[in-house]
C-alpha positions in Angstrom: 0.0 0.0 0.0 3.0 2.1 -0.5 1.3 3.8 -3.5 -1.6 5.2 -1.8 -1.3 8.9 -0.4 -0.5 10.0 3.0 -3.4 10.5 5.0 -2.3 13.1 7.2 -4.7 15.8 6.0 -8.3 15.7 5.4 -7.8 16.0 1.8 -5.7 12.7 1.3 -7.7 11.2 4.1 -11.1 11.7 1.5 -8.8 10.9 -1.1 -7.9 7.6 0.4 -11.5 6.9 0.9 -12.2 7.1 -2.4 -9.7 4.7 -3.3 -11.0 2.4 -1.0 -14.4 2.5 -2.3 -13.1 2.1 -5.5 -11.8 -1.0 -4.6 -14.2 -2.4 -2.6 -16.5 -2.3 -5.6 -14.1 -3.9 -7.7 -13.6 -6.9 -5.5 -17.5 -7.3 -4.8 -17.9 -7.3 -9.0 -15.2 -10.0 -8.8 -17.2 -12.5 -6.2 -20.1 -11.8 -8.4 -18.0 -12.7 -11.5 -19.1 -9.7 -13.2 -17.2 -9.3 -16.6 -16.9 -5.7 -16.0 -15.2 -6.0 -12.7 -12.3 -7.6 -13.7 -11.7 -5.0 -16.6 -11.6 -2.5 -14.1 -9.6 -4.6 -11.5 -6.7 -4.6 -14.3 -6.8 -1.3 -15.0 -5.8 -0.8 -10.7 -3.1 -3.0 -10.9 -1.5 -1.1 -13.8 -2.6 1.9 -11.5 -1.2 0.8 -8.1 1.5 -1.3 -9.1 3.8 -2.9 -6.4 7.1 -1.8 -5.4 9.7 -4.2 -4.7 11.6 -4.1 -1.6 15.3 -4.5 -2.1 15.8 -6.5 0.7 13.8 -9.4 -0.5 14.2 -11.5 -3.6 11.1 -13.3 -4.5 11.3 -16.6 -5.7 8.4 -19.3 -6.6 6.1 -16.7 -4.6 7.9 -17.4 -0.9 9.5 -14.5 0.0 13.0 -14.5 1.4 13.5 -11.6 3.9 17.4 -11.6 2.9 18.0 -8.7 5.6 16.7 -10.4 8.1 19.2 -13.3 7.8 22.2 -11.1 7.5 21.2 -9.7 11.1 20.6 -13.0 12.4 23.3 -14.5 15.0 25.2 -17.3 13.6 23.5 -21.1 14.3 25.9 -23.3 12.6 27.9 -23.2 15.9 30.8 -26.0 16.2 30.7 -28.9 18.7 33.6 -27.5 20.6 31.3 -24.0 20.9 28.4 -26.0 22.1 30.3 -27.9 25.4 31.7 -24.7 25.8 28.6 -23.4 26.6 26.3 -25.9 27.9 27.6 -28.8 29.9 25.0 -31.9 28.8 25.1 -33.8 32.5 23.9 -30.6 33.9 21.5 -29.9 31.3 19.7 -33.9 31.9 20.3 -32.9 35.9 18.1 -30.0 35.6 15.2 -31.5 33.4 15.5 -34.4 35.8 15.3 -32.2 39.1 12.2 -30.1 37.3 10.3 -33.4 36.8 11.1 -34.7 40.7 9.7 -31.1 42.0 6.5 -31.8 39.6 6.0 -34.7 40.6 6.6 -34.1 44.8 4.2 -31.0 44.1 1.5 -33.3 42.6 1.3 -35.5 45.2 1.1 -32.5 48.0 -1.5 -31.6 45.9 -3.5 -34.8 45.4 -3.4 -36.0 48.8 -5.1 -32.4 50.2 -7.2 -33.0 47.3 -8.2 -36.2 48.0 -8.4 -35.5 52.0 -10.7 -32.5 50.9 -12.8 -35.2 49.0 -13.1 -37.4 52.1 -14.3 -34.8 54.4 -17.1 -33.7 51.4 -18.1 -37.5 51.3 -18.8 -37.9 55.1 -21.2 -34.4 54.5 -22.7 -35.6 51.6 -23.9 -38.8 53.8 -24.7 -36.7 56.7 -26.9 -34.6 53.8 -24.9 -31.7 54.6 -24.8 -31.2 50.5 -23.8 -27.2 50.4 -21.3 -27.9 52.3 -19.7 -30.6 50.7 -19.8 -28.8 47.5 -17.2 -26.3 49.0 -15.2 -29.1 50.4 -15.4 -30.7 46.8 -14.9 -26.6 45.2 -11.7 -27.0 47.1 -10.3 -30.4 46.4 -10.3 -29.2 42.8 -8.9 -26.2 43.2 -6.2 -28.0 44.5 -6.1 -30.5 41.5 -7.8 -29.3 38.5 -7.9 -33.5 36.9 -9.6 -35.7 40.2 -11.8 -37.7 38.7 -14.0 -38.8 42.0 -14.2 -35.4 43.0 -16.3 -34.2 39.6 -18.5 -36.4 39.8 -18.9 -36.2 43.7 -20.1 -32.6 43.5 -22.3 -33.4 40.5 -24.1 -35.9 42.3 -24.3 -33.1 45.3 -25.2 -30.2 42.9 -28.3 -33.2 41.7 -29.6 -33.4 45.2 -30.0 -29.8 45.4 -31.7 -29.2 42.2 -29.0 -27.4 40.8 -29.0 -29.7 37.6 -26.9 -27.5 35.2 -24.0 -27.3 37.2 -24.2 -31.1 37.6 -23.9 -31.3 34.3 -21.1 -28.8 33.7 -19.1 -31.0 36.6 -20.0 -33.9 34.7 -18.3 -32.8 31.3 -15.3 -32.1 33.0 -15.2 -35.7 34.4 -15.7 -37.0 30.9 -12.6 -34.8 29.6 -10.3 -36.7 32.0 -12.1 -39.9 31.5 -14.5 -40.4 28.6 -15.1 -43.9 30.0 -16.2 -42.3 33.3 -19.9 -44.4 33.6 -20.4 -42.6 37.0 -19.8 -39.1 35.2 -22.2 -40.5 32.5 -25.1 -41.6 34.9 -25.2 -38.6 36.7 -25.3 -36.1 33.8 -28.6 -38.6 32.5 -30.1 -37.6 36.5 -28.9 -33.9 35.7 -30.5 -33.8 31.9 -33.9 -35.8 33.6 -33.8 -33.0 36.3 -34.1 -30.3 33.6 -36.8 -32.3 32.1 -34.3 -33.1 28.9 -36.0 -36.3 28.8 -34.7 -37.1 25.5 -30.8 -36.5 26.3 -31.4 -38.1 29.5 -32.3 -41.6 27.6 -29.5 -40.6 25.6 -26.7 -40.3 28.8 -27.6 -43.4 29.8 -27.4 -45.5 27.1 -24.0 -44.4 26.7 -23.6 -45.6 30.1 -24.8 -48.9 28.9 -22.5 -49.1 25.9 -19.5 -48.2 28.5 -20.7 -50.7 31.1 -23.1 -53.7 29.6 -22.6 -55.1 33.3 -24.5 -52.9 34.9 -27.4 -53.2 32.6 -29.8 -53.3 35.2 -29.3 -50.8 37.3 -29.2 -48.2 34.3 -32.3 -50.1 32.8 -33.4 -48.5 36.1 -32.7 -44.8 35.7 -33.7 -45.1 31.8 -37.2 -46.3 33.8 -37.3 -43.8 35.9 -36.7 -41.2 32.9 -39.3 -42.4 31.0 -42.0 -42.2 34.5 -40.6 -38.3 35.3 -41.5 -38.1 31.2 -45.1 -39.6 31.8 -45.3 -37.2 35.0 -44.5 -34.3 32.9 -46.6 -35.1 30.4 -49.9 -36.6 32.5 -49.5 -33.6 34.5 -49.4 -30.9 31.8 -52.4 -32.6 30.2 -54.6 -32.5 33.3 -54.2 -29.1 34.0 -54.8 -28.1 30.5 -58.2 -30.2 31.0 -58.7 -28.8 34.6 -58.3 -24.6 33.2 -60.8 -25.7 30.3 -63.0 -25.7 32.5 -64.0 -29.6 31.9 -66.7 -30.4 34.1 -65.1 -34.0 35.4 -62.0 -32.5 35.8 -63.4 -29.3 38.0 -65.6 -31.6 39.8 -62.5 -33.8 41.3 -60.7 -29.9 42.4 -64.2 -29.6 44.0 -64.4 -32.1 46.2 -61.1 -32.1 47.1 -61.4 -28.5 48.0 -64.8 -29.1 49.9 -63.8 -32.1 51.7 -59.9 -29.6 53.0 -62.6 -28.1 55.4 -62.1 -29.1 59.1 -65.0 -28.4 60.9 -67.3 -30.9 59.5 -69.1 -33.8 60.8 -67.6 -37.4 59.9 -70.6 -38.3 58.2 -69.8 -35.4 55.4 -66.6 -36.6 55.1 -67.6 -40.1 54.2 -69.8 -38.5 51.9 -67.1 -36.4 50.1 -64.9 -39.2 50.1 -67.7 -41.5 48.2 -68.5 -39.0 45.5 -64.2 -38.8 45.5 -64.5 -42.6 44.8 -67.3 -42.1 42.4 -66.1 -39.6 39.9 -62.0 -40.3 40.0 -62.7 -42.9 36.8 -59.2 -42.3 34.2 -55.5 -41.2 34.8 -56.4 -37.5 34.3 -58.6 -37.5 37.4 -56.4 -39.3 39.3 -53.8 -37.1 38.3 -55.4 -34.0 39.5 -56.2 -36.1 42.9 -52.3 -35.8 43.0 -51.6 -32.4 42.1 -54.6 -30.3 43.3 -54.4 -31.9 47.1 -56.0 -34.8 47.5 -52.9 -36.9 49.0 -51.9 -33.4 50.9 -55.8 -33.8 52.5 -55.0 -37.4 54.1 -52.4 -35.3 56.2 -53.7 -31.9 56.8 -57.7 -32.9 57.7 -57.5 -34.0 61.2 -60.5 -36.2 60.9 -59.3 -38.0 57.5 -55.7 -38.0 58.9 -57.2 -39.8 62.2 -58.8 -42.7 60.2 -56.0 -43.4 58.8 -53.4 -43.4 61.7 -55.5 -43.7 64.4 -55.4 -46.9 66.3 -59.2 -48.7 67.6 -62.2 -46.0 66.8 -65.9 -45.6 66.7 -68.2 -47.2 64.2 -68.5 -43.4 62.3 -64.4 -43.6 62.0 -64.4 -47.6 60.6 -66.8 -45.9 57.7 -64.5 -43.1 56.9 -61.7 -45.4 58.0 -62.8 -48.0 54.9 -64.4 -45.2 52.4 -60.8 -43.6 52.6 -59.0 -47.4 51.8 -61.4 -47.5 48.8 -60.1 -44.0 47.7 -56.8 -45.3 47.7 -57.2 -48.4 46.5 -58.9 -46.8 43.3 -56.5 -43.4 42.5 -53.4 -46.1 43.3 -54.9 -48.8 41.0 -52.2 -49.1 37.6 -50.7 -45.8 39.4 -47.5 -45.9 40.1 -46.9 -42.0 40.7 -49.6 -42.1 43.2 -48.8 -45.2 44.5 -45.6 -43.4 45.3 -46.9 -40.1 46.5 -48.8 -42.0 48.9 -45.9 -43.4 50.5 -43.9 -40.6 50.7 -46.8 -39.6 53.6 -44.6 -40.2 56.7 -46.0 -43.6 58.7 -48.2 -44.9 56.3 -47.0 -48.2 55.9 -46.9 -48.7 59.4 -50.6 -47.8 59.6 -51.3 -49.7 57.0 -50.1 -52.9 59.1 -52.0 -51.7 62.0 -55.1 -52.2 60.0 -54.7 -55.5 59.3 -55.6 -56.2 62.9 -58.7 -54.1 63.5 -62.1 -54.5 62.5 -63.3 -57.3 59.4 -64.5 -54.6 57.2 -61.1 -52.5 57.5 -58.8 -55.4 56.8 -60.7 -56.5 54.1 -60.4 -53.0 52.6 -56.8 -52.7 53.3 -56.1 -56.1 51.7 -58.0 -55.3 48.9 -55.6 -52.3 48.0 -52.4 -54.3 49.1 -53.1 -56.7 46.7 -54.1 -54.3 43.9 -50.6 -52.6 44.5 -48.3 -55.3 44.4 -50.4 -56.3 40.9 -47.6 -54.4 39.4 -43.6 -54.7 39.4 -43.1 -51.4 40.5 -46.0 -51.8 43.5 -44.6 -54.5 44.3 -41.2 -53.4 44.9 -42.6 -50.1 46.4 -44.5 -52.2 49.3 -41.4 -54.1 50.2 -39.3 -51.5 50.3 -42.0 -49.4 52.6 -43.2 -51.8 54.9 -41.5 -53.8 57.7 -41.5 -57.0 55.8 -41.3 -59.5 59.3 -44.3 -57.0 60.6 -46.5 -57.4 57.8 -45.7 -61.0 57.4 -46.7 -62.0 60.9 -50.1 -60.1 60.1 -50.8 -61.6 57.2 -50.4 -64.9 58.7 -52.8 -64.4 61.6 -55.6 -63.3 59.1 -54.7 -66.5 57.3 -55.5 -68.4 60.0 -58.3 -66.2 61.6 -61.1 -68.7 60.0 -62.7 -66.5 57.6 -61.9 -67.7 54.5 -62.3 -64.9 51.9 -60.0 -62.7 54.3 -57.6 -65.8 54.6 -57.5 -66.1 50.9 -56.5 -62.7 49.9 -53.7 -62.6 52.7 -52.5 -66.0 51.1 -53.0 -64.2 47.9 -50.4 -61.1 49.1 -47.5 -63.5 50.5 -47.6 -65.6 47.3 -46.8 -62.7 45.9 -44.4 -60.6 47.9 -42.6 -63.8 48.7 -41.5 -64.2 45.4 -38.9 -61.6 45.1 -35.6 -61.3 46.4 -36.1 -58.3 48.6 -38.3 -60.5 50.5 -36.2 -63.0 51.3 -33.2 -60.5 52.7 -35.6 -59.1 55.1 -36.9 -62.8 56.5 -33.1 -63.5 56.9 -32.7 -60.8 58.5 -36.2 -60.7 61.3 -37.8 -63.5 62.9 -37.7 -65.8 60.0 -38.0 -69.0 62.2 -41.4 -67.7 63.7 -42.7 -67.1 60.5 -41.7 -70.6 59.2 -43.5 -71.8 62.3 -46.4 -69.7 61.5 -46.7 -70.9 57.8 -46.2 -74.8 59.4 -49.3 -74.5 61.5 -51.6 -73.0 58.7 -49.8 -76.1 56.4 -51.2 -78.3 59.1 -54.5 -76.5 59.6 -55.1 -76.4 55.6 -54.0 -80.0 55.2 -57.4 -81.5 57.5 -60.0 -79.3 56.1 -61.0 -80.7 52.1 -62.5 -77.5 51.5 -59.4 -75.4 51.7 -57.3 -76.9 49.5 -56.8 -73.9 47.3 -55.6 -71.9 50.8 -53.7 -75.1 51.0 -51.6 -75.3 48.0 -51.1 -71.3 48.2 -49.6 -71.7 51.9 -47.7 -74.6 50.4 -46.4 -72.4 47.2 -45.8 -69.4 49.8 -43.5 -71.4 51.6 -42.0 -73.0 48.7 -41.1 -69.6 46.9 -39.3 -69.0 50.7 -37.1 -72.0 50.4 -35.8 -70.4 47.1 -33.4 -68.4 49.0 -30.3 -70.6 50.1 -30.0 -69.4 53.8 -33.6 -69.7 54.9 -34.0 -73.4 53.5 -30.8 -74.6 55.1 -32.4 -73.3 58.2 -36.1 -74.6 57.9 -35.2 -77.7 56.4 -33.8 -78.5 59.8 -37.2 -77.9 61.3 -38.1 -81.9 61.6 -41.7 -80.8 62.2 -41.9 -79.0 58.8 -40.9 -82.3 57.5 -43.3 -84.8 59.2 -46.3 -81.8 58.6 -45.2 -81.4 54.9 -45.6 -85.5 54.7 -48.8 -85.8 56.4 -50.0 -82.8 53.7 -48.8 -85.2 50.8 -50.3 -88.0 52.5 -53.6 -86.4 52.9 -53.9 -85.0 49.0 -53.5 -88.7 48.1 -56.4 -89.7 49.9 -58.4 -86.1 48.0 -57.7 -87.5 44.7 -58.5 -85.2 42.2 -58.9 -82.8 43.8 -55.7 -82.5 46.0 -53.3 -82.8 43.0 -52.6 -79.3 42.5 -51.8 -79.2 46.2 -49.8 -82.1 46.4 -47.9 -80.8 43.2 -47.0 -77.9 45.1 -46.0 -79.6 48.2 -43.6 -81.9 46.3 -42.2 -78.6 44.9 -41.9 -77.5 48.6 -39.8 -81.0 49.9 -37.7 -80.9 46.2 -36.4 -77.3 47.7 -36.0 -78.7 51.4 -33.9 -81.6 50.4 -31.5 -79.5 48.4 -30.1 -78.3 51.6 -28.2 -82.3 52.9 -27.9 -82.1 56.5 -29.0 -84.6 59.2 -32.2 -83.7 59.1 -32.5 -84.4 55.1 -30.8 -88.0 55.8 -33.0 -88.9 58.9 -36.0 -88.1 56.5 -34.7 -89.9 53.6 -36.2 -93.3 53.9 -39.5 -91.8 55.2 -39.5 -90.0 51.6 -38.9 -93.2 49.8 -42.1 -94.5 51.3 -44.3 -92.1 50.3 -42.9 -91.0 46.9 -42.3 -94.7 45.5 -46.2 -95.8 45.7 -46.8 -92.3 43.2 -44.0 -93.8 41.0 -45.8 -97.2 41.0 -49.3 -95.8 39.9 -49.6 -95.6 36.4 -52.4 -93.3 37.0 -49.9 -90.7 38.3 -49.9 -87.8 36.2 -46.8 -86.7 34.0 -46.7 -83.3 36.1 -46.6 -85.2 39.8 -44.1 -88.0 37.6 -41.6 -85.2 37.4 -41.9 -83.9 40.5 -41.5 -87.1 42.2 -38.6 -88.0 40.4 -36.8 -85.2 41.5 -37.5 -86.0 45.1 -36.5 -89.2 44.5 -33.3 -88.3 42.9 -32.2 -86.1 45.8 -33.0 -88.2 48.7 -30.7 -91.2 47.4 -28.1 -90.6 49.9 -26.9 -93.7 50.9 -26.8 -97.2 50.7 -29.8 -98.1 53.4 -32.2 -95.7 51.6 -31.6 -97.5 48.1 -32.3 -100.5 49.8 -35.6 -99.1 51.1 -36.5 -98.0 46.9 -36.3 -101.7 46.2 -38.6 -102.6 48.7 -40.8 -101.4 46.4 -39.4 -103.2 42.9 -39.1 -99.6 41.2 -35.6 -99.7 39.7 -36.7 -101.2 36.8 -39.5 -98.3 37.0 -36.5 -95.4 36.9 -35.1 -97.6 33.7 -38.5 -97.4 31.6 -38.5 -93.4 32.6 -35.0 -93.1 30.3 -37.1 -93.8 27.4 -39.8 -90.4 28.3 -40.1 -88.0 25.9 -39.8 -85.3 29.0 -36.6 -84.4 29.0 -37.2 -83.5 32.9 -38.5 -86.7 33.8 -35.3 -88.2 32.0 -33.1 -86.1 33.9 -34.6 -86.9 37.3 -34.4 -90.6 36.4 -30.9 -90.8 35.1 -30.2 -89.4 38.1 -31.9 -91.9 40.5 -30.4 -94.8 38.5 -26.9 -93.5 38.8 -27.3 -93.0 42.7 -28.7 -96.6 42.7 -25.9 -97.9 41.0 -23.5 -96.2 43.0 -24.8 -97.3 46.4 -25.6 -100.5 45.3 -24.4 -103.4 43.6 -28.5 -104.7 42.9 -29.0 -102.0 41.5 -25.6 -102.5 38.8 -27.1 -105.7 38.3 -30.4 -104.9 37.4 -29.5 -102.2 35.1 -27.0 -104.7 33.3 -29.8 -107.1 33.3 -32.4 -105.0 31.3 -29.7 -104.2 28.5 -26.2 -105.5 28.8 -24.5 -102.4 26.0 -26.8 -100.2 28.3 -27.7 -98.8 25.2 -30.1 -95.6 26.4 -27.5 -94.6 28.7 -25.2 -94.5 26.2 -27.6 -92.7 23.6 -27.8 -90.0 26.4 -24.3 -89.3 26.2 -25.6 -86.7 23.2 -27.9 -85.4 25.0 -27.2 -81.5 25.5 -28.4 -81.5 29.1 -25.1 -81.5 31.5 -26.6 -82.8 34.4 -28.2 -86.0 32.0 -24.8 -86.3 30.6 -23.0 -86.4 33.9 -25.2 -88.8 35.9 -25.1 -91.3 32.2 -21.3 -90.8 32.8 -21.3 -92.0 36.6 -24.3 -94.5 36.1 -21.5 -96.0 33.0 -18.3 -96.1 35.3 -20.2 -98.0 38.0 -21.4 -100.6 35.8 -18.5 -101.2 34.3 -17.8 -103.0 37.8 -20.2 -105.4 35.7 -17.7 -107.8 34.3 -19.7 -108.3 31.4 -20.1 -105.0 30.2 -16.9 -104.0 29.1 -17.0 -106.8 26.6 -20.8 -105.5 25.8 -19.2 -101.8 25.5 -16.7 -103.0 22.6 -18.8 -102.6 19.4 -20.0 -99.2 20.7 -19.1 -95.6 20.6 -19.1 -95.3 24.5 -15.2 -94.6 24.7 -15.0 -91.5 21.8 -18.4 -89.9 23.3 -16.5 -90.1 26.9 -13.6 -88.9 25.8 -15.1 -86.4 24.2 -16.4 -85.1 27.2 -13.4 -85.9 29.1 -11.6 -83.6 26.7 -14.1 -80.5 25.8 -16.9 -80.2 28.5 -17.1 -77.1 30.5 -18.8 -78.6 33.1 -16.3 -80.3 35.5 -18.9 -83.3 36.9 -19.4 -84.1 33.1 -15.3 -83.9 32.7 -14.9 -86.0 35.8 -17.5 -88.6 35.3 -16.4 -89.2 32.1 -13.1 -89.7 32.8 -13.6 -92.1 35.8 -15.3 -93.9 33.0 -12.5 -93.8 30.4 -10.3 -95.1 33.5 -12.3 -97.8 33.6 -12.5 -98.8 30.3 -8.9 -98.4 29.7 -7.9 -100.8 33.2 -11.0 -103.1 32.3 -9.9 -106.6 30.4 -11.1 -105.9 27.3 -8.7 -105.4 24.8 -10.3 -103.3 22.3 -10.7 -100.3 24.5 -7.2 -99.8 25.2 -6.8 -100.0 21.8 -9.3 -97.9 20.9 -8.2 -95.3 23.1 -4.8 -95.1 21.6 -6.2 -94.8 18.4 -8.1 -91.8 19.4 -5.0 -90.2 22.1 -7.4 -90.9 24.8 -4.9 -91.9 27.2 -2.8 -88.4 26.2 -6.7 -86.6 27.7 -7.0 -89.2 30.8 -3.7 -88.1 32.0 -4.7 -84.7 31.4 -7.7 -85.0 33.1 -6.2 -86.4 36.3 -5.6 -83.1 38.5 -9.6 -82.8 38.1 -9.9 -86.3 39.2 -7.9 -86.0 42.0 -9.1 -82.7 42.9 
């Protein structure tokens, strides 16, 4: 621009302006390709052309600044220059000293850090969240990269609603680890929080591609995502319907409204409370029972609040008492988010339990809406995380017993179904769970010698059944010898029902099948005892294929010894257990494969008979392809102890039996299979037929039964 004027006065200045303009024009032609434009744009180069500064040549458009590296110190220094200047070992001391003073300073700095952390931790528990945000604020001041401490304070900024900075916290954690899944999860809370629904479901699936492992648990927040969506949503809608002016919607507000008054009588209440019951038909009223007051009036009306936590009362406060159950029962029913604002009311499950014992027409109201709640996976998991689970229990097992048979039958109905779930089962190991097993024996009893509660009967039966599922409380009730003797008499008693008691004894085989898993004393003692009743059901061909099974599994876990095996052929069954091989139920071949292998293990009859019915034991080979493991195993051990047979190795030579053990020798994951199978190949290896040896080195068997020794021996 050395061609343009000076702009010291205001005439060049205006001057200069103009050229400018000129310019400008020129170059706005050009973008628009304008023909004109770049006539004009020649005519300024010719104008304005550039002067050459003699201190740079120009060559292939990079410009050498020739004056610049004529001033510039000398670099090509020699070797000798460069020791005389720097000494190397000094120069590798320094850089080493530098990184021992960064690395002393970080670990100053990360243990305050990290003892900052601590302290915010122990106030985040004690719910002192403010203050553990400073003591978090200050752990990273004092290191900018600590992970825990991030995602610490996010999950402290979350509790107190402050849902952006969670998020900001959260992004930081993901810059020093991008793998972070606790960063990840609580930036899904944080987005949910700000009602970003749709990046919440977002956050945590990328929690789920990070850690599969924890599927569940994240399934969890993605669920409760998607209910804070419906709330959002259910909510918005009803209130929309309610300013509308929509008569059913208005009418709920209403009542509500009318029924907040405190100086009534209890018969307006009850009153209020039907017409409540009445008119609160779809979600959106039940909604608006949520958000315009109604749970709010079950604390703040003295005379509603009293029915509900008061203990014995009038006849007046029973009707209020029951028309306020019904209320619930109905805006709770396929509810979960009142379900849940209902138990967020301090005490109410403990009220609830109180009811059970009070007056007929109150517990039959209260177990009404208990057993509407838990109808649902999320009711159910609601009531057993609300309610003391041994308290409610021991309730529901004295109105089970009380004698009235519809309330008896829907408090069966409610353990059945809370005592199929996991939570359950920690809380009886963890209360009075002997009690309650002693509880559930006597209404087993009671059931058992009344015909016409055999449906209360085979529910008590299931009830305790679905208890034994848990490891801990059926090693301790199956050392209840009364539980045994009671649970026989039952099975003894549905035999003599017919018909009618085979769904109960069904279930009562199901409960002994889960008692004898646990071998103790007790399970031995009872063995024999077992034998004679479950052998006469495996004689009658009359026996359904359902019962079969059952039995058979019984059977198959009782076989503890030899005296017991002895008792089964009392009853000329073994043969029996052979036949079963052949069922097209691949449980009732599993249970029977099983039996036959105890048999032949504890006794040498037993080898005999087998051999007897089919010298190449030909099914129990053919289940050596079975698939099933636990088939496969017990043909493997039922093999090696006939092999004791002396005939049978001879039988075995024109078979496959020694390449489908070794197979299983050789690749089974199961280590029974592997061991079973290569007791068996021991055995056909040591036995004094020829061909097996030989057929074994033909197929490097003895290279896998050396192998497989350490299991052996183990």
């Amino acid at each position: 621009m050395d061609n343009l004027p000076n702009i010291g006065d205001t005439k060049d200045l205006e001057k200069f302006l103009d050229q400018v303009d000129e310019i400008g024009d020129v170059i706005q032609g050009l973008v628009k390709g304008d023909q004109a434009s770049s006539a004009k744009a020649d005519e300024l180069l010719k104008k304005y052309p550039a002067k050459e500064d003699a201190t740079k040549d120009i060559y292939n458009r990079t410009v050498i600044n020739k004056k610049a590296l004529n001033d510039a110190p000398a670099q090509n220094a020699t070797e000798s220059e460069c020791d005389a200047n720097h000494d190397p070992m000094s120069f590798l001391q320094a850089i080493d000293a530098d990184a021992q003073r960064r690395a002393d300073d970080r670990r100053r700095r990360t243990k305050i850090s990290n003892e900052l952390k601590d302290v915010g931790n122990k106030e985040f528990k004690a719910g002192n969240y403010e203050k553990s945000i400073e003591l978090y604020t200050q752990a990273v001041d004092s290191l900018k990269d600590n992970l825990a401490v991030y995602t610490n304070r996010a999950q402290a900024y979350i509790k107190l609603g402050r849902h952006q900075e969670a998020i900001e916290d959260c992004v930081m954690a993901l810059r020093i680890d991008e793998n972070c899944v606790k960063a990840v999860i609580h930036q899904g809370r944080a987005y949910s929080g700000l009602q970003d629904y749709d990046k919440a479901v977002e956050s945590f699936q990328q929690a789920l591609e990070i850690s599969p492992k924890d599927e569940k648990a994240i399934k969890s927040y993605v669920r409760d995502v998607e209910l804070n969506r419906h709330r959002s949503e259910s909510e918005r809608e009803a209130q929309d319907l309610f300013t509308s002016g929509d008569s059913k919607a208005t009418g709920v507000v209403d009542v509500i409204t009318k029924l907040s008054h405190t100086d009534r009588k209890v018969l307006y209440y009850i009153g209020g409370m039907n017409m409540l019951n009445e008119i609160l038909t779809d979600d959106t009223q039940k909604t608006l029972f949520r958000t315009k007051g109604g749970f709010k009036l079950l604390q703040d009306n003295p005379k509603i609040n009293g029915c509900l936590f008061a203990g014995e009362c009038d006849e007046e406060m029973v009707n209020l008492r029951c028309v306020v159950l019904k209320v619930l029962h109905t805006v709770c029913s396929n509810n979960e988010l009142n379900l849940r604002a209902l138990f967020d009311i301090p005490t109410i499950s403990d009220s609830l339990i109180k009811m059970l014992r009070q007056h007929k027409d109150v517990r039959k109201a209260c177990l009404q809406f208990l057993n509407t709640a838990v109808g649902s996976e999320p009711g159910l998991l609601l009531i057993l995380q609300q309610f003391q689970i041994d308290m409610l229990t021991k309730e529901l097992i004295t109105v089970a017993g009380s004698g009235e048979t519809p309330l008896a039958s829907d408090a069966m109905a409610l353990l059945k179904a809370v005592s199929t779930h996991k939570v359950f089962h920690k809380a009886l190991k963890l209360s009075a769970s002997a009690e309650i097993a002693q509880g559930l024996e006597h209404l087993l009893d009671s059931y058992s010698k009344d015909r016409t509660q055999q449906t209360l009967l085979q529910t008590c039966v299931t009830v305790l059944g679905n208890i034994c599922q848990d490891s801990t409380i059926r090693n301790s009730m199956s050392n209840h010898a009364s539980l045994w003797s009671t649970a026989m008499a039952v099975l003894e008693n549905c035999k003599k029902i017919s018909d009618d008691g085979t769904d109960a004894m069904y279930a009562v085989l199901g409960l002994l099948c889960n008692l004898s898993i646990a071998v103790n004393d007790i399970v031995k003692q009872q063995s024999i005892t077992i034998v004679n009743h479950v052998a006469p059901l495996l004689q009658n061909s009359e026996t359904s294929a359902n019962i079969t099974e059952r039995a058979l599994r019984l059977l198959s876990q009782v076989l503890l010894d030899e005296k017991t095996v002895e008792e089964l052929h009392g009853f000329d069954i073994v043969d029996k257990l052979l036949r079963y091989l052949e069922d097209t139920d691949p449980l009732i071949v599993r249970h029977a494969m099983k039996a036959v292998a105890m048999c032949t293990k504890m006794n040498d009859k037993s080898k005999q008979m087998t051999v007897a019915r089919d010298r190449k034991l030909s099914r129990i080979v053919e289940l050596l392809k079975c698939g099933d493991d636990k088939t496969v195993g017990n043909a493997a051990l039922c093999i090696s102890q006939c092999l004791q047979v002396p005939t049978v190795p001879q039988a075995l030579a024109d078979t496959n039996v020694c390449q489908d053990l070794l197979r299983h020798a050789a690749d089974s994951r199961n280590d029974v299979v592997r061991v079973n199978s290569s007791i068996a190949v021991a055995r056909l290896a040591y036995s004094s037929e020829p061909r097996h040896i030989e057929r074994l080195r033909e197929l490097h068997g003895l290279e896998i039964l050396h192998s497989c020794m350490k299991l052996i021996d183990t």
